[in-house]
N, C-alpha and C positions, 0 to 999 in steps of 0.2 A: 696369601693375599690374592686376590681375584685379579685379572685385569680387566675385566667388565665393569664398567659403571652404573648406575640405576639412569635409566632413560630419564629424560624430563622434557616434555609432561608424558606421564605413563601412557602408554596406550590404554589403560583401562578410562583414564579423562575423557578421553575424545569418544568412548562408548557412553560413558557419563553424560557429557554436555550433549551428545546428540540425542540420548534419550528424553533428558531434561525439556531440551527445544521443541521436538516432538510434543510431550506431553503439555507445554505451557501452550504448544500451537493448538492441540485438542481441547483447552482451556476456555482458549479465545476462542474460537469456535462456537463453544457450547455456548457461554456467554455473551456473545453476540446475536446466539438464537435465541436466548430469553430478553435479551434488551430489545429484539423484534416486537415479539410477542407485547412486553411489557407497551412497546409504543404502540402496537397493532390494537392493543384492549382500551388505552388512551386515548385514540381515536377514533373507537365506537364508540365507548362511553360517553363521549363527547360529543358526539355527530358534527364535527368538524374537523376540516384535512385544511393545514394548510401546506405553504411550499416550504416551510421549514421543519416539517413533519418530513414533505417526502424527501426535504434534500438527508436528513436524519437516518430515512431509511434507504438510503442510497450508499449511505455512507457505511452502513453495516452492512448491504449487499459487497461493497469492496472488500470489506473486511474479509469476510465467507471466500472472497474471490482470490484473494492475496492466499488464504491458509487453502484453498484448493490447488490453485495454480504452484505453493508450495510440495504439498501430495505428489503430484500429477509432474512435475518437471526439475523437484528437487531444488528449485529456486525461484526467487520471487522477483519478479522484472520490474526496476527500477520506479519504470512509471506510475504503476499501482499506486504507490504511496505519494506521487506527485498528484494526481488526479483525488486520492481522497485529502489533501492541506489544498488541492483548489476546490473543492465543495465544502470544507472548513470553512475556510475562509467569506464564502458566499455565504453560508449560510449564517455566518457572525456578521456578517453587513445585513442581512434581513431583518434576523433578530434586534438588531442596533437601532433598527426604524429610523425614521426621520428625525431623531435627536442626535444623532451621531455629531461627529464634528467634524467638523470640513479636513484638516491634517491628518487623523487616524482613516476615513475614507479615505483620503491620497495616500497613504501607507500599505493600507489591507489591499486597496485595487493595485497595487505597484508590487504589492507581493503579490497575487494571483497573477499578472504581467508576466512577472519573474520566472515563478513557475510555470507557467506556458509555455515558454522560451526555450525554459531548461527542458521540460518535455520534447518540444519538438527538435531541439539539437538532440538531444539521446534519441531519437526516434530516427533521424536523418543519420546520425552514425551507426547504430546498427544496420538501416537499411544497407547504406554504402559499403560498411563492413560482409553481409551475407552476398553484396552483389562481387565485391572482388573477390571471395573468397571464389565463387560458380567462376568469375573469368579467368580465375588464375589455375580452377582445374580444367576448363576445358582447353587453353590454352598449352598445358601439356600431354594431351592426349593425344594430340596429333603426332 
């Protein structure tokens, strides 16, 4: 009888799901360059742009932005995805026009708020994070 046990989870999983990830990232991708496309042909055909067109295609330039900045640094910075549920959001108050209801407005602007907030705390701690990191190696250099 062995004294080896079977790992868990195998290393071949973690080959698995990184490849998985990958590929569903190359997925979105591609799919969010036909959903361009599809809204770019929409509004020719149309000869009208409005601001929930562009906030639309703003929202898939993030998209593109998040699966590059994944490529490119191996991970996806927090904010990305806070910055497209704050153009979400704005853009579901546009669309909503002036029938909306006064409580779901106080709602959706309280969570765009939120998210702001939450952006600029994670924005202020990383900062402060990479600034101690510099004082605490120059600090022992000397």
């Amino acid at each position: 009888m062995s004294d080896e046990y079977p790992q868990f989870p195998p290393k071949d999983w973690y080959s698995f799901i990184t490849f998985m990830e990958k590929g569903l990232l190359i997925i979105i991708a591609f799919l969010t360059a036909y959903a361009v496309a599809v809204e770019i042909i929409t509004v020719v055909t149309s000869r009208a742009v409005s601001l929930t067109d562009l906030l639309l295609l703003f929202i898939y330039a993030e998209v593109l932005g998040m699966v590059a900045a994944f490529y490119k640094y191996r991970k996806i910075p927090i904010t990305v995805p806070i910055f497209i549920a704050i153009t979400a959001l704005c853009r579901l108050i546009i669309l909503q026009g002036k029938g909306i209801n006064t409580i779901d407005l106080l709602y959706e602007s309280g969570a765009i708020l939120l998210l702001a907030v939450s952006a600029l705390v994670i924005r202020w701690n990383l900062i402060n994070l990479v600034h101690d990191k510099r004082k605490n190696t120059t600090e022992h250099v000397d």
